[in-house]
C-alpha positions in Angstrom: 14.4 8.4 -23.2 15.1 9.9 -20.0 16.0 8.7 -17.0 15.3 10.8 -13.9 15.9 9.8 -10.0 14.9 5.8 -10.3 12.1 6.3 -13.4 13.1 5.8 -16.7 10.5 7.9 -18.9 10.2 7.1 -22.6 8.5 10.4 -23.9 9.0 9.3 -27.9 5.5 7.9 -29.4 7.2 6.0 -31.5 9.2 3.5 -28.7 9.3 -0.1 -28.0 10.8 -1.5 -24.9 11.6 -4.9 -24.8 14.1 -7.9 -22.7 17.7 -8.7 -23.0 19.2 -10.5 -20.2 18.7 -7.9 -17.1 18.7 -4.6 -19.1 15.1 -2.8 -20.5 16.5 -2.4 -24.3 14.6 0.9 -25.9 13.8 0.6 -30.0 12.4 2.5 -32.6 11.7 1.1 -36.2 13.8 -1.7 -35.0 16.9 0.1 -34.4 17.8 0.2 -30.6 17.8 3.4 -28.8 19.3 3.0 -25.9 19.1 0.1 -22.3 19.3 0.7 -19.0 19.8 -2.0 -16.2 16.4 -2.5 -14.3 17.8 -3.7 -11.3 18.6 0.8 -11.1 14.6 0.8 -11.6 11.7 1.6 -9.0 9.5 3.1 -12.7 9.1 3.2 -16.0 6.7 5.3 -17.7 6.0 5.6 -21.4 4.3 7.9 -23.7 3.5 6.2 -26.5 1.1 3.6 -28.4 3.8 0.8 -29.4 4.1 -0.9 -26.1 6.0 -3.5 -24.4 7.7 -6.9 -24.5 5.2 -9.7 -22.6 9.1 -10.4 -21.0 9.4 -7.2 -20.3 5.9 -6.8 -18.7 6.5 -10.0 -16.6 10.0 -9.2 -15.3 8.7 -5.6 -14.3 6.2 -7.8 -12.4 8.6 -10.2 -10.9 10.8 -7.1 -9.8 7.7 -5.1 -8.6 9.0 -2.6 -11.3 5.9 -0.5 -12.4 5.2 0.3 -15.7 2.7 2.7 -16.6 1.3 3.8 -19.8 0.4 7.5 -20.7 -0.5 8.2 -24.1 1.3 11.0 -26.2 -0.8 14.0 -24.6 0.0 12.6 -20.9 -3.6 10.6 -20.4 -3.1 7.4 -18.2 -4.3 4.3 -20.0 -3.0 1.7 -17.8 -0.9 0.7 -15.0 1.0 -2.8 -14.7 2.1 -3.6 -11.2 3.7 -6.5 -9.6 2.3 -8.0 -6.1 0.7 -5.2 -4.0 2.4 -4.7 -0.6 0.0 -3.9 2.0 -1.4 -4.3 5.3 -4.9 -6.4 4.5 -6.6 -5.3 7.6 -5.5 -1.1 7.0 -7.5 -1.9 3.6 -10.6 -3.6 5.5 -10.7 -0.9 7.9 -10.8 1.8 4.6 -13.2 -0.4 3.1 -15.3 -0.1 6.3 -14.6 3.7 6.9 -15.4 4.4 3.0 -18.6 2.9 3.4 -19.5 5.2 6.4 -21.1 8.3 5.2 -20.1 10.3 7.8 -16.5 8.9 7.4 -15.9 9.3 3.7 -17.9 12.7 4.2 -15.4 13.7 6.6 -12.0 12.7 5.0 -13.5 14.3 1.6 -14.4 17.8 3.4 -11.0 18.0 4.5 -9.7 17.2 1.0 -11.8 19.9 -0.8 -10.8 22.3 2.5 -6.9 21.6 1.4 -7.9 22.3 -1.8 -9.6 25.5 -1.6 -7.5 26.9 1.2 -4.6 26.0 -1.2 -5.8 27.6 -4.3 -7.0 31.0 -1.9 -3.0 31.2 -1.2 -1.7 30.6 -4.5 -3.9 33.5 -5.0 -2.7 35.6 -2.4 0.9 35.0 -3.1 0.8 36.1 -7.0 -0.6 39.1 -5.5 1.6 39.9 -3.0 4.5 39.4 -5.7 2.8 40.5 -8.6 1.1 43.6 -7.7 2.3 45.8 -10.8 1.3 42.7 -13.0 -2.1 41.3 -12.0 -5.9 43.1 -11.3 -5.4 43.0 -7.6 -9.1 44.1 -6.7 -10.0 40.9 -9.1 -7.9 38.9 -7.3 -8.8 39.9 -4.0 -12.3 39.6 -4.6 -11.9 36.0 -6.2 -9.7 35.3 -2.8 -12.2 36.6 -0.5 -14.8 34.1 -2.1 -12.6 31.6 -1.6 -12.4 31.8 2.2 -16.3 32.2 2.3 -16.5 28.7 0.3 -14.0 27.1 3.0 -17.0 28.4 5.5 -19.5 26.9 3.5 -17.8 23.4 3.0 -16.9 22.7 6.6 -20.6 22.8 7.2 -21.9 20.7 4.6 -24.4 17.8 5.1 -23.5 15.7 2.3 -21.0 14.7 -0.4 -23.8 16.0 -2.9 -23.8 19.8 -1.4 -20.0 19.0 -1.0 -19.5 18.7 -5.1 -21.6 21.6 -5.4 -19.4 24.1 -3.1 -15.9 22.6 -5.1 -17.4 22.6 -8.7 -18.2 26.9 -7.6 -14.9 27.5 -6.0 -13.4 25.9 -9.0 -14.9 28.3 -11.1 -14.2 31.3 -8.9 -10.1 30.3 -8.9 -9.7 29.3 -12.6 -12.0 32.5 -13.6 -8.7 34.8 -12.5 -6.2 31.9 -13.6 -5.1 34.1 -16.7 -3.9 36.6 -13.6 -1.2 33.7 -12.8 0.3 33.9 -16.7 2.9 37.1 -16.9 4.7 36.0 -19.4 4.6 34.7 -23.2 0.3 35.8 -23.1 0.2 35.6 -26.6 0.9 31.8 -26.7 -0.3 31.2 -23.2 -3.7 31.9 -22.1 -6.2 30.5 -20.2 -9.5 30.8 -20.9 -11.6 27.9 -18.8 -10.6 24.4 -18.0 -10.6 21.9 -21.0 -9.6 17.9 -20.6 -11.0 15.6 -23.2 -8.9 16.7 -25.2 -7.2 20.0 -24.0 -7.2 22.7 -26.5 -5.0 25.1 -25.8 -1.3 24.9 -24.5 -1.6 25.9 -20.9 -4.7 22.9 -20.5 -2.2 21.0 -22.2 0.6 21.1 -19.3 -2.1 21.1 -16.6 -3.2 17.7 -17.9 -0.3 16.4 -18.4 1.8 17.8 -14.8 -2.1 16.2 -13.3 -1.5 12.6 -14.7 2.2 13.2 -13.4 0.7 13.8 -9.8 -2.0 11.2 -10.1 0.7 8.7 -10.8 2.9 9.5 -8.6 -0.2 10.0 -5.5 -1.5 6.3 -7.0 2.2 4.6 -6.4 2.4 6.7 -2.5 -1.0 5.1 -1.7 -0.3 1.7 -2.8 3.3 2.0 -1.0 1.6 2.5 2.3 -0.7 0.0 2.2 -4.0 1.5 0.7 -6.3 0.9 -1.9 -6.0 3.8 -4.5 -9.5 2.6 -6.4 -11.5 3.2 -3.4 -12.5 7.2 -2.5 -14.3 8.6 0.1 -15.3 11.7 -2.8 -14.7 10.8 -6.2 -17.5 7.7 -7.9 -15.6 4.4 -7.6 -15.8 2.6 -11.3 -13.7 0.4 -12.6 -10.0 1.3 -13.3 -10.6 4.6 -11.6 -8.1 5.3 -8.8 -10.8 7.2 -6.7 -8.7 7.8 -3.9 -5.6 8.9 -5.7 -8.1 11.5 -7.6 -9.6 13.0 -4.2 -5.9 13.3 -2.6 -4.8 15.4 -5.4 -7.7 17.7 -4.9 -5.6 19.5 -2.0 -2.2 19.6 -3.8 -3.2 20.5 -7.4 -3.4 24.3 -6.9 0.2 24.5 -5.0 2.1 21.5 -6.4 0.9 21.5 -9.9 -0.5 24.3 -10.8 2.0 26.9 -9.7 4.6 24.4 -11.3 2.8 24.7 -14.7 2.6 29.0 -14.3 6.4 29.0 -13.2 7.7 27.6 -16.2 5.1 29.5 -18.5 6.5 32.5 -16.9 10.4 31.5 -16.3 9.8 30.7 -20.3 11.3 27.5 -19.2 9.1 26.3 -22.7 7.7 28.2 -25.5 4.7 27.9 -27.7 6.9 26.4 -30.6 6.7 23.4 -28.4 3.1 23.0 -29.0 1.1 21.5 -31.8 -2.9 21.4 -32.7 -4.5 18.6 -34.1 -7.5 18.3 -36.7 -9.7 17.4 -34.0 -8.7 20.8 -31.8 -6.3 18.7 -29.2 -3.0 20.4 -28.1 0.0 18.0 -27.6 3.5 19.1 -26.4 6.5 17.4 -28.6 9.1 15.6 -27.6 11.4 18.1 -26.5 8.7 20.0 -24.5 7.9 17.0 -22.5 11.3 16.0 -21.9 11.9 20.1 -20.0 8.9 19.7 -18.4 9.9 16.3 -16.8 13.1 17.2 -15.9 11.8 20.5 -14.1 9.1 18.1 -12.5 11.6 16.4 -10.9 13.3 19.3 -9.8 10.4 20.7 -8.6 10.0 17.3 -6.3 13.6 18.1 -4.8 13.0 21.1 -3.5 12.6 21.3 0.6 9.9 22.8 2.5 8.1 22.6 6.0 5.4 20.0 5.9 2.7 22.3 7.9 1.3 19.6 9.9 4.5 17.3 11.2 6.9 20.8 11.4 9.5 18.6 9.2 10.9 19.6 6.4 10.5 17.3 3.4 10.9 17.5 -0.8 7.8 18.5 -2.4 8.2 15.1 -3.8 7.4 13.0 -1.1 4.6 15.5 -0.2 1.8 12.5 -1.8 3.9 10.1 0.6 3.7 11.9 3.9 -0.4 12.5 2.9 -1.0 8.8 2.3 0.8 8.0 5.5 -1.4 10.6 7.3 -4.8 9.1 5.8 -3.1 5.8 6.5 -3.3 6.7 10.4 -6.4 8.5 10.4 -7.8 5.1 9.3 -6.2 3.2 12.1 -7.7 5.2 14.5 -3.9 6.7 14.9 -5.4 10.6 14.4 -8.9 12.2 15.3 -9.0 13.1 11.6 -7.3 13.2 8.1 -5.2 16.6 8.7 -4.9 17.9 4.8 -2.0 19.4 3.1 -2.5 23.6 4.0 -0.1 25.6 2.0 0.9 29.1 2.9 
């Protein structure tokens, strides 16, 4: 149990919150474990298969507390929210806008434009910094696709050509990933993106620091007044927060990514803190999750620039000031959704 900022995360699989009075009471095999008041509480998120109180669930509600589950490896299950606070006609108007292809084609390019131009500079940067350490001609040849795909999307025709141009820049910036990893190679390597489940420890963190995100882009979304379940890129299907998924596009590389490579190679977390299952999934333990929450939300105090309002803000309200951005793009506010550009 960990409480961090105004979100109390339960990271033991083996917890089960519950109701006394005002306080969130945390047990395991019936012996309590700790409460916290939730009047201190904006979140709670838990790790685990044992669940919650149905007082729990409808206080959360009545407080609009949210309460999100994750299972042990960091994949989101479900979400439990109070009353949604938002402007009903912003939400028409992205209904309407969504449905426009040349709309939803425009906000997406810019997404996948963040998201490229992002991943070019993370590139850039480790080889600035690392040139002793990493193939700079590989890198430098993986970078200089990377600005020929920007050309290539900010021409497209349609979101189909669009998926095609990301899913080939994808490749091209995790095919020099490994470069990233200086440290600890023996336990951490990267060799290709795997999800359901991840099998190796460094997929492992990037799901898991990618459900972090998600959330936390979900939650910014909703705050301002927009429907996270309807995208402008990724398929809409039930239960799917399609809009969350394409705003994290343009701040995985700088915001997660380069989170999950600084604490590989600060050796922040070690590969003792890793275990494989018989079916070939990696999970962290408990202690490993715990660090790497605790560094997340250090990472989300730190200050920098926003590029486009010349402000500085924490890198955790980053999915806030993007939301609010789309938010006015939609209103008619801004001639177009201006994406997050890292440098």
């Amino acid at each position: 149990m960990k409480k961090l900022l105004n979100t109390l995360y339960i990271t033991s699989e083996d917890s089960y919150l519950s109701l006394d009075g005002e306080n969130i009471v945390v047990s395991e095999n019936g012996c309590e474990k700790g409460r916290i008041p939730l009047h201190n509480l904006e979140g709670i998120v838990t790790f685990g298969y044992r669940g919650t109180s149905p007082a729990l669930m409808g206080a959360c509600a009545d407080r609009n507390i949210s309460l999100c589950y994750l299972s042990p490896q960091g994949k989101f299950l479900a979400r439990v929210s109070g009353k949604v606070k938002g402007n009903v006609i912003l939400r028409e108007q992205q209904y309407r806008s969504f449905l426009n292809d040349e709309t939803s084609l425009n906000v997406a390019k810019n997404c996948i434009i963040g998201k490229i131009y992002n991943a070019r500079w993370v590139l850039e940067r480790a080889t600035r910094d690392h040139s002793l350490q990493v193939d700079v001609e590989k890198m430098k040849e993986a970078s200089e696709n990377l600005k020929n795909s920007l050309n290539y999307v900010k021409d497209c025709q349609s979101k189909e050509q669009l998926r095609g141009f990301e899913g080939q820049a994808a490749q091209i910036y995790f095919g020099v990933f490994d470069e990233l990893i200086l440290q600890q190679k023996k336990d951490f390597f990267f060799q290709g993106r795997t999800k359901r489940p991840p099998t190796d420890n460094v997929n492992a963190l990037l799901s898991f620091v990618y459900t972090l995100l998600t959330n936390t882009i979900t939650s910014a979304l909703e705050t301002v007044g927009l429907d996270p379940y309807v995208g402008c890129f990724h398929t809409e299907r039930p239960g799917r927060v399609s809009l969350s998924l394409d705003l994290i596009e343009e701040l995985r590389p700088v915001l997660a990514d380069r989170f999950v490579v600084s604490l590989i190679n600060k050796k922040m977390i070690s590969g003792k803190g890793f275990k494989k299952k018989e079916n070939g999934a990696v999970l962290m333990n408990d202690e490993t999750r715990k660090t790497v929450l605790v560094e997340w939300q250090n990472k989300k105090r730190e200050i920098l620039t926003h590029p486009f309002l010349k402000e500085k803000v924490e890198w955790g309200m980053i999915p806030y000031v993007q939301s609010m951005l789309l938010a006015r793009y939609l209103r008619g506010d801004l001639d177009a959704y201006p994406p997050f550009l890292w440098k």
